[in-house]
C-alpha positions in Angstrom: 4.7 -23.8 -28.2 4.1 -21.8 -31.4 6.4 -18.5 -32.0 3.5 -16.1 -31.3 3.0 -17.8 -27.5 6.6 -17.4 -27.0 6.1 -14.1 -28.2 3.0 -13.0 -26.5 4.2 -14.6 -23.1 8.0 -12.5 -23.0 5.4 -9.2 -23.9 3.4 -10.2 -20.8 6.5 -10.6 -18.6 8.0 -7.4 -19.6 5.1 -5.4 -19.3 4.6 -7.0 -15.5 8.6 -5.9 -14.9 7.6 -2.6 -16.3 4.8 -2.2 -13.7 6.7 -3.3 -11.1 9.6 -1.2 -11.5 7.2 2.0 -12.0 5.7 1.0 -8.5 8.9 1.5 -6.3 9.5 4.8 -7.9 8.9 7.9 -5.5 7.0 11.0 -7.2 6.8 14.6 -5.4 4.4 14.9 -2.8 2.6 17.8 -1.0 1.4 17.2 2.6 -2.3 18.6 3.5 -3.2 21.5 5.4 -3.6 21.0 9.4 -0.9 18.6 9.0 1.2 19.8 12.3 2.0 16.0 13.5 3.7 15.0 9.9 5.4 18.6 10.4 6.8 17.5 13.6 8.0 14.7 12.4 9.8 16.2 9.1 10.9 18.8 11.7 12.6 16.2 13.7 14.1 14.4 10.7 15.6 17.7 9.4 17.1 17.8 12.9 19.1 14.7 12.4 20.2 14.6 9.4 21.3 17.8 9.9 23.6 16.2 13.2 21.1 17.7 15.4 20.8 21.3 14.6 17.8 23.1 15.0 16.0 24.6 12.4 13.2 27.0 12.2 10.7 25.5 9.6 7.1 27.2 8.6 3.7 25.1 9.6 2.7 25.2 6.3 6.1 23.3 5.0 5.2 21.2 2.2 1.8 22.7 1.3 2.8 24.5 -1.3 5.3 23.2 -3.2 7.1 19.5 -2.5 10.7 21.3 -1.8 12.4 23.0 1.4 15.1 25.1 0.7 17.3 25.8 4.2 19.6 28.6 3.5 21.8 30.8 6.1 19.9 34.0 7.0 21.4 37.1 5.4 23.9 39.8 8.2 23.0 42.9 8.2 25.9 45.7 9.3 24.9 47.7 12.3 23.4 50.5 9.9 21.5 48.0 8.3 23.2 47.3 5.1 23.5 43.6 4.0 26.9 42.0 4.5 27.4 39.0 1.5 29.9 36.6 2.4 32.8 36.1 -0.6 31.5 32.5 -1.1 28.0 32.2 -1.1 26.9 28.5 0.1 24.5 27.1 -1.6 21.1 26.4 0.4 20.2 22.7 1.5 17.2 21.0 -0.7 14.8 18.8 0.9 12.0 17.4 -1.1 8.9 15.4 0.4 8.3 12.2 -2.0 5.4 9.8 -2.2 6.3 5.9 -2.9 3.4 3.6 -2.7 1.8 4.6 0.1 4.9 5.4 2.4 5.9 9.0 2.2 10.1 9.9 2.2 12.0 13.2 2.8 14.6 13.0 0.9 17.8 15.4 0.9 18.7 16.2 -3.0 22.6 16.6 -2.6 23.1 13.7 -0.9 20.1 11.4 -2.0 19.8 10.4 1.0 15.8 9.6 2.2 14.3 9.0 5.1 11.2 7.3 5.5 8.4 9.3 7.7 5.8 7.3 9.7 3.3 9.9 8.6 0.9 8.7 5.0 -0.5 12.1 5.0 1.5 13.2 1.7 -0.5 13.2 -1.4 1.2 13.7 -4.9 1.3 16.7 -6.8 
């Protein structure tokens, strides 16, 4: 073999790696309207990787941007005034992710995902 088969051959490979790496990346995804069964389901995730808690999430969750910020509802004094706690906590991130054709909710402080059953996400 001649130095520019060598050559041409190692460019070929790396370009395939390249491709193939790129594939098993995830990319934000937004979920379409009318979508209340894949809402259920991120619902229901949320849930347990939350250990179970319930938490109120809008039907149109993911529709508008690819992030869900859970944060603890504000107290209000009985005369109405706000009541900030000396530490505020910082509010849980979601983020709905395409990879392939598999869709992943994926919890940013942890990195920990979760693969959904639903392929209704599309990417941003």
């Amino acid at each position: 073999m001649t130095t520019k088969s060598i050559l041409l051959i190692s460019l070929t490979v790396s370009l395939l790696a390249a491709c193939s790496s790129k594939a098993n990346e995830s990319v934000a995804a937004l979920l379409p309207e009318n979508s209340s069964v894949a809402r259920a389901e991120i619902v229901e995730t949320v849930s347990k990787a939350l250990g179970g808690m319930n938490v109120p999430i809008a039907q149109d969750v993911f529709q508008e941007s690819s992030k869900l910020l859970l944060a603890s509802a504000p107290v209000s004094s009985p005369s109405g005034v706000k009541v900030y706690a000396k530490e505020m906590q910082q509010a849980l991130v979601f983020e709905l992710r395409k990879q392939g054709e598999n869709c992943l909710l994926k919890r940013t402080d942890t990195q920990q995902e979760w693969p959904l059953k639903t392929k209704l996400c599309i990417t941003k």
